[in-house]
N, C-alpha and C positions, 0 to 999 in steps of 0.2 A: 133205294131212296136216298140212303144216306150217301153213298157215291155220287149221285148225280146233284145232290148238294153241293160236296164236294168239288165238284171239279164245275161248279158255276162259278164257285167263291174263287177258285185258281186262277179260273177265266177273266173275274172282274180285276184280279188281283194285277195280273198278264196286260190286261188292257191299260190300268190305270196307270201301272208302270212305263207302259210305250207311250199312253200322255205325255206322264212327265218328262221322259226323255227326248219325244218332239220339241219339247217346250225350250231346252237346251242349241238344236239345231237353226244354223244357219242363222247364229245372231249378230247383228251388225255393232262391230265391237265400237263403229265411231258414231252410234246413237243409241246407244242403252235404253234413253227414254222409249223406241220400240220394240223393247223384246217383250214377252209375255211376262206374268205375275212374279211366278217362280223365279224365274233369272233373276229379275230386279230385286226382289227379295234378299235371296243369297246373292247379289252383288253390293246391298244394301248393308247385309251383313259381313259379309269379308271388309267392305271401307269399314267400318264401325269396329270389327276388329282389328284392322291396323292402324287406325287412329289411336285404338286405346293400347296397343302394341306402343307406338312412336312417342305417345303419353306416357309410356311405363317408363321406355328406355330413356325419354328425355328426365325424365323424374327420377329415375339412379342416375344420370351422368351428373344432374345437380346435386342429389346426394355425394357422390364423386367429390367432386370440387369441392363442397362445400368440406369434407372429410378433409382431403389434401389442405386447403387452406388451416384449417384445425390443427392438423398436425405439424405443417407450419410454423405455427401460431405455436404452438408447444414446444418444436426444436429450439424459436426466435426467445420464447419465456427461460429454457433450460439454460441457453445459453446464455442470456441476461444474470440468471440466478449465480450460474458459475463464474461471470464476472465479478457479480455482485460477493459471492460468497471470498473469491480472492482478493478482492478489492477490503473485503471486512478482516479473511486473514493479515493483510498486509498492513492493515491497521492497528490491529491487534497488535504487530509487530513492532512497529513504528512506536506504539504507547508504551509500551515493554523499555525499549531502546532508549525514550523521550526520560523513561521513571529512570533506567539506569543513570543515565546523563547527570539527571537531577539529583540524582541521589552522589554520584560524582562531584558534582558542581557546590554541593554542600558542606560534602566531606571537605573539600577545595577549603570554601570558605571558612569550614572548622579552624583552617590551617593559617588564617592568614591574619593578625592581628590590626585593632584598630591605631588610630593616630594615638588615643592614650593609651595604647597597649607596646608601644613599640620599647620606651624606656624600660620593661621589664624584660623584653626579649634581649637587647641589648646586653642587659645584666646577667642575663641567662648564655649568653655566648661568651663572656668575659667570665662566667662561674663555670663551666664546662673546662678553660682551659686551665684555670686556677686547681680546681679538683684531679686534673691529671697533672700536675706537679710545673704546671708550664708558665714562664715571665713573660708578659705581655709588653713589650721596648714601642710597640705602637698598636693602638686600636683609636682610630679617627674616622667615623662616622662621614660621606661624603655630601652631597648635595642631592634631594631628592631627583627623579625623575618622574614627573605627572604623566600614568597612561589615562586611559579613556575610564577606566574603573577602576584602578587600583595606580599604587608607588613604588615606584624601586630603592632600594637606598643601598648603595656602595656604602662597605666597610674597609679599609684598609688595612691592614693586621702585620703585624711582625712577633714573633713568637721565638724563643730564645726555648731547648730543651732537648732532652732525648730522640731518637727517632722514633720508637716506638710510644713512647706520649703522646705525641704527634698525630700518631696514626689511631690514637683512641680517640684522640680531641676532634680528629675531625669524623670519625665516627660516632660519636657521642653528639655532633650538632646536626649529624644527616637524620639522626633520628628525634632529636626534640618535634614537640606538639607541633612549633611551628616552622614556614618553610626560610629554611637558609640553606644558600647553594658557596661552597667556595673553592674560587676559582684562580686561574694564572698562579698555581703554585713554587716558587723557588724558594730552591735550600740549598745553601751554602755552611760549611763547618764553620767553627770558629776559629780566630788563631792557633787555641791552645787543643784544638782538635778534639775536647769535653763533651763537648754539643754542639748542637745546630741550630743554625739559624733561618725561619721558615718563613719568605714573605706571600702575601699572598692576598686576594681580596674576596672576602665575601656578600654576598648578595643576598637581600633580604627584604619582604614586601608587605605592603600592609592596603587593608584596603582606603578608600576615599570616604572621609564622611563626607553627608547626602550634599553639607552645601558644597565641598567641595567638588563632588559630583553635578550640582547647578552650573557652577562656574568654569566647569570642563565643557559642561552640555551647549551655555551660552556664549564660549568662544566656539566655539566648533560652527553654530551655527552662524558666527558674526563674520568669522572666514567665509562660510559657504554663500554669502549675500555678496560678501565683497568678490567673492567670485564671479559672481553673476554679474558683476558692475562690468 
């Protein structure tokens, strides 16, 4: 009894299967709309899965892009930063250099006496050579020269002495507080062949006060008008 159960259920089984694979036969692939249930079905389902297939792949490839654009966007940042960062070095640098300068430019100034300061420098070059045992036959102060910020003043000197006094004396002014430079040196003996005789001129600067600095500022620009004219 239970066999012939068996082999009913085989039989429905058998048949149902050769249904559905009628159902598959001789389908006319350029009208779907007439194939039987089944077919449209699973053809209903294959489109729907490559839709969401073509859905997927197109939604990583924007993921994609939109990725690449990102990292991009980050190369474009890194690189910004790294200019940014040597551009901030190089500034750093720049303020370094700017503070030395200034701190140069000071010191400078330390050096360089005013209009009422110059009659003690004066006296100060005149005691340097006195102090090394040496006669001063001429010290005549010359005519200023007005620069843009500062003066120059020619000394002219003649100095009667040793040789080595000489060589103290002008050592002895290269190193005072303030700057004198001296230059075009000659020396000649004397008759009596004792000592020597050293002409020579030195140079010595002091700054502009401010109004003098006005009346530098206001020819300069009176020339530069009359230029334009």
């Amino acid at each position: 009894m239970r066999n012939k159960s068996k082999n009913n259920t085989a039989s429905d089984l058998s048949e149902k299967f050769e249904v559905f694979k009628n159902q598959f036969r001789n389908l006319d692939p350029k009208d779907p709309s007439l194939w039987p249930l089944i077919p449209r079905v699973f053809l209903f389902i294959a489109i729907a899965v490559g839709v969401l297939i073509g859905a997927w792949f197109a939604y990583l490839n924007t993921l994609e892009e939109d990725l690449k654009a990102e990292q991009q966007k980050e190369t474009t940042l890194q690189q910004e930063f790294s200019t940014k960062m040597r551009k901030a070095a190089g500034l750093e640098a720049l303020k370094a250099q700017r503070e030395l300068v200034q701190q140069y430019v000071t010191q400078l100034e330390k050096q360089l006496p005013n209009k009422a300061e110059m009659a003690a420098l004066l006296s100060d070059v005149n005691h340097a050579g006195m102090g090394r045992g040496l006669q001063f036959d001429l010290f005549r102060p010359g005519s200023e020269s007005i620069r843009d910020y500062y003066a120059e003043l020619p000394i002219t000197l003649r100095i009667s002495g040793r040789f080595h006094d000489m060589g103290s004396f002008v050592s002895d002014v290269a190193h005072l507080s303030r700057i004198v430079t001296i230059n075009d040196i000659a020396l000649t003996s004397t008759p009596k062949g004792t000592s020597l005789v050293m002409d020579a001129q030195a140079r010595t600067y002091r700054y502009l006060d401010p109004e003098e600095i006005q009346a530098q500022q206001a020819e300069a620009s009176k020339k530069k008008k009359g230029g334009k004219k």
